[in-house]
Structures are given as C-alpha cells and as structure tokens.
N, C-alpha and C positions, 0 to 999 in steps of 0.2 A: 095750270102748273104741271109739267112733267113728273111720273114717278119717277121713284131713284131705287138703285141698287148698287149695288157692289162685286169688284171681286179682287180677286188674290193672284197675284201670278209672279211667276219668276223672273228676275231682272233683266232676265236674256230674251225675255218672249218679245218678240216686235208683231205679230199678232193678232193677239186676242183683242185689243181695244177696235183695230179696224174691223173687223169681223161682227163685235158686237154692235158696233154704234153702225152699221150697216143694213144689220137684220132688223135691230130694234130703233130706228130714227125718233121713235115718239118717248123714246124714254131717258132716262137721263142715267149713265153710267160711270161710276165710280170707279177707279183702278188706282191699288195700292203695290208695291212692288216687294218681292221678301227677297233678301241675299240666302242663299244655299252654303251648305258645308265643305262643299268642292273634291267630294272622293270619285262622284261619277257625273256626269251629265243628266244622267238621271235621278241623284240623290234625292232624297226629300228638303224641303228648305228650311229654316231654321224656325222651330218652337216660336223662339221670342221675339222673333218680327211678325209668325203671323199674328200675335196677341196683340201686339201691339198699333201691328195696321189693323188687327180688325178694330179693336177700340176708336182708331182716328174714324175708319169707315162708321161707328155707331154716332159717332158726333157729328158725323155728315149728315144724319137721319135718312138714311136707307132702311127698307124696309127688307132686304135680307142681303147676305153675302156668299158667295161661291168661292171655294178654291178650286181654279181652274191650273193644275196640275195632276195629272189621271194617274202619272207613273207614281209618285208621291204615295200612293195608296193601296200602292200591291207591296211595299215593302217590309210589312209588319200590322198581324192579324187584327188589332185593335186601333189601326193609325186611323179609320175613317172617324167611331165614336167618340176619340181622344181629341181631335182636330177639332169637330164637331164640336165637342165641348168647349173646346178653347177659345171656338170663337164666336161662340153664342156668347158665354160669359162676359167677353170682354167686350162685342157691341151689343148684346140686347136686343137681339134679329136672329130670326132664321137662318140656318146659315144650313152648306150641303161641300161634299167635292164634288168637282166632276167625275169620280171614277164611279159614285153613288147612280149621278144624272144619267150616265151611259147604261148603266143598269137597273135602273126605273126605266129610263124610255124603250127599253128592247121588251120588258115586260108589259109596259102600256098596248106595246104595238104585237102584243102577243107571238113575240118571238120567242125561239127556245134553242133553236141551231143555228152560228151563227159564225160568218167567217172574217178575219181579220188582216187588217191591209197597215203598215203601222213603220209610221221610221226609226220605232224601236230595236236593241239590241234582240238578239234571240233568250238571252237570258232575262230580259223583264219580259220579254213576248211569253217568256214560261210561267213569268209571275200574275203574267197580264188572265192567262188561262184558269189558273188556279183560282184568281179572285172570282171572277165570273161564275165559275164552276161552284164555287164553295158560300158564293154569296147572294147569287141572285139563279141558281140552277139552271144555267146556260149550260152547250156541250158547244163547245171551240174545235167544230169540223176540221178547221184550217184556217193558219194564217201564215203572213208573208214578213218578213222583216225587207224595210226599205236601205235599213244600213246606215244611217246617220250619227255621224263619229260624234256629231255635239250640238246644244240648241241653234247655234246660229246658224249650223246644216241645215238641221230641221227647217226654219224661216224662212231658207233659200230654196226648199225642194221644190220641185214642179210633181203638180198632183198628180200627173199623166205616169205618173211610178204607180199609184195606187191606184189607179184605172187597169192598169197592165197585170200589174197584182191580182185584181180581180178577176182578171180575163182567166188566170191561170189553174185559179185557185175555188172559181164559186161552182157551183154545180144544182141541181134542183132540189134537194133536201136541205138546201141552207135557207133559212126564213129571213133573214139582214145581212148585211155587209158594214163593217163595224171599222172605223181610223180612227184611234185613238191617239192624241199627239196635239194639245191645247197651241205649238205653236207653228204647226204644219197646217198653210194656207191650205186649204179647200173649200170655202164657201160655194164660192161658183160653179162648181163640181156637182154639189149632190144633188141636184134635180136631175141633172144629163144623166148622172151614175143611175139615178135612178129608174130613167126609162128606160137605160141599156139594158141594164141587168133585171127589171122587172121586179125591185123589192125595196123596202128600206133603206134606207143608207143614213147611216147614224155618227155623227162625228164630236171632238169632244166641244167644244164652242156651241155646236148646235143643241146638243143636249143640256149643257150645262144653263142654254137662256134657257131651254123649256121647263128645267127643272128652276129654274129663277122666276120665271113668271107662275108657274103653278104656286109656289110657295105663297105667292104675293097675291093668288086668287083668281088671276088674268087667264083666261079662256080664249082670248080674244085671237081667230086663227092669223098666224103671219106667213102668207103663201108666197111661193117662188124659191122656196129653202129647202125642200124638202118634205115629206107625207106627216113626220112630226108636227113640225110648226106649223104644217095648215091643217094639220087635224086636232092637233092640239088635246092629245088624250089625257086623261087623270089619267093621274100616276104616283 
C-alpha cells in the first residue's frame, strides 16, 4: 500500500499536483483546495478553509500535510506557528508550510547566501527577504522579480525567465539559487539549473516534498530533481 500525505493549495494553483505526483509516483498524494480573500494575488488564504481541509486531509489518514503557498508566510511574523497549529489540531499530523521547507532545505544544504529568481511582486520579494533573514539567518545577495500580475501568470510562466534571472543575478559567493512560487512550473529545470550554475537550486514543490517526506521518516533519495532530493538531507 502506498503512503499518503497531503497538502494545501490555492484554488488557482494548476501546479502543484503535477509536480508532486511526478517526483513522488510511489506515494499517494492528497490535495485540498482553500479560497483566498482577494485583496492581492498574493494574499494569504482564508483561516477556515485551511482548518477545515486540513481536518478532511486527517480523515484521509495522511501521515502529514503541507501548505504549499510560500508567499502566505511572509505576511505576518506569527502566520507560520499559527497555521502550523491549525492544522495539526484539526488533522492530527504533522503538518509545515512551504516557506518553512525552503528554509530547512537551504540550511540542510549548508547554505547561508543565497540568491532569488521569483514571479513575485517586488514588495513580497521584500517580504520574501525579511523572512529568510529573520528566520532561518540567510543573507538575500540578490534577487529578481519575474513580474507576474496574478496566479494564473504565474502557471503560464516559462521557467527560462528564471534561468535568465540567474544568469544576471548569481555570482560566486552565492551558496543556492532559490524560486519560490508553489505554482510556477519548474520541475524539469533544476537539475539543468543546477549543473549550469554549479549549486543548489531549491524550489518551493521541491522543498516542500522534502520537507513532507522527512517528516514522515523517508530518507529514501529521489534522484533526477535536484541535489536535495537525491541527497536527501535531515533537516
């Protein structure tokens, strides 16, 4: 029988299901959808859909669940423990975001300077900085906004924006190259990225299974994705 997990994502994301059921074919993946409050593209989504899907997710019997929304969690200094909470209690699993998972895996991988490629606004790219900075003691060399007016942008991008980004943007004191954006396709990206540019390359999908399979104990490396997943570091 298949393990099971979970995760959270916003109604807009078309995404994150193909990406995960991609990397992880042996496992069995759960996806709940939350509505948002509609002030920005980025807003956070709403409280009481994620309680509530997380609760369907525990009756699912997953063994933990993810919010994979990254921007979500630079909004407000408490929102990762809060979430956190919310939705441990209501399924009864380990539960993380992905802006958490991006910031374990830069640390597993013993990174500490690190540059950012992102179809974020420039004002959550400020928020993006702050968190990193204030949470897991990163220093954000540099990063690039891609310019995506809204999620459904985001879904359509061509990753070859954040290749180019990199090109512009990375230099030899940067230790990772970092895309955060749960529904900006680049899976097939980060191994290439990764021999170009010679380092890490950490995205939020990819992070957020690593930090879903650590939680759940799985070691087990998953290569062709990137240095994370076939190295598979605690974190």
């Amino acid at each position: 029988m298949p393990r099971h997990f979970g995760i959270l994502i916003p109604s807009t994301n078309t995404t994150c299901e193909a990406e995960f059921c991609r990397v992880a074919p042996d496992f069995q993946v759960h996806t709940a959808r939350l509505g948002k409050d509609g002030k920005t593209p980025f807003s956070p989504s709403l409280d009481a859909d994620i309680t509530y899907q997380s609760k369907l997710l525990g009756d699912s019997r997953v063994e933990a669940i993810a919010l994979v929304q990254t921007s979500a969690s630079l909004f407000a200094d408490d929102y990762d423990a809060a979430t956190v909470t919310r939705m441990t209690e209501a399924s009864g699993v380990a539960a993380l975001t992905s802006a958490q998972a991006i910031g374990r895996a830069l640390r597993a991988l013993g990174a500490s300077r690190i540059a950012m490629a992102t179809p974020y606004s420039p004002d959550v790219i400020a928020r993006a900085k702050r968190y990193y900075e204030s949470n897991y003691g990163m220093t954000v060399v540099a990063a690039e906004s891609l310019g995506a007016a809204d999620s459904y942008a985001i879904g359509k991008m061509d990753a070859g924006m954040a290749q180019a980004a990199f090109s512009r943007i990375d230099r030899p004191d940067i230790d990772a190259l970092v895309v955060p954006g749960g529904n900006f396709p680049t899976l097939d990206w980060i191994a290439p990225w990764e021999r170009q540019f010679g380092k890490p390359v950490i995205t939020t999908n990819q992070a957020a299974l690593w930090a879903i399979l650590r939680a759940m104990a799985i070691s087990t490396p998953l290569p062709g994705w990137g240095r994370l997943l076939a190295q598979m570091p605690a974190g």
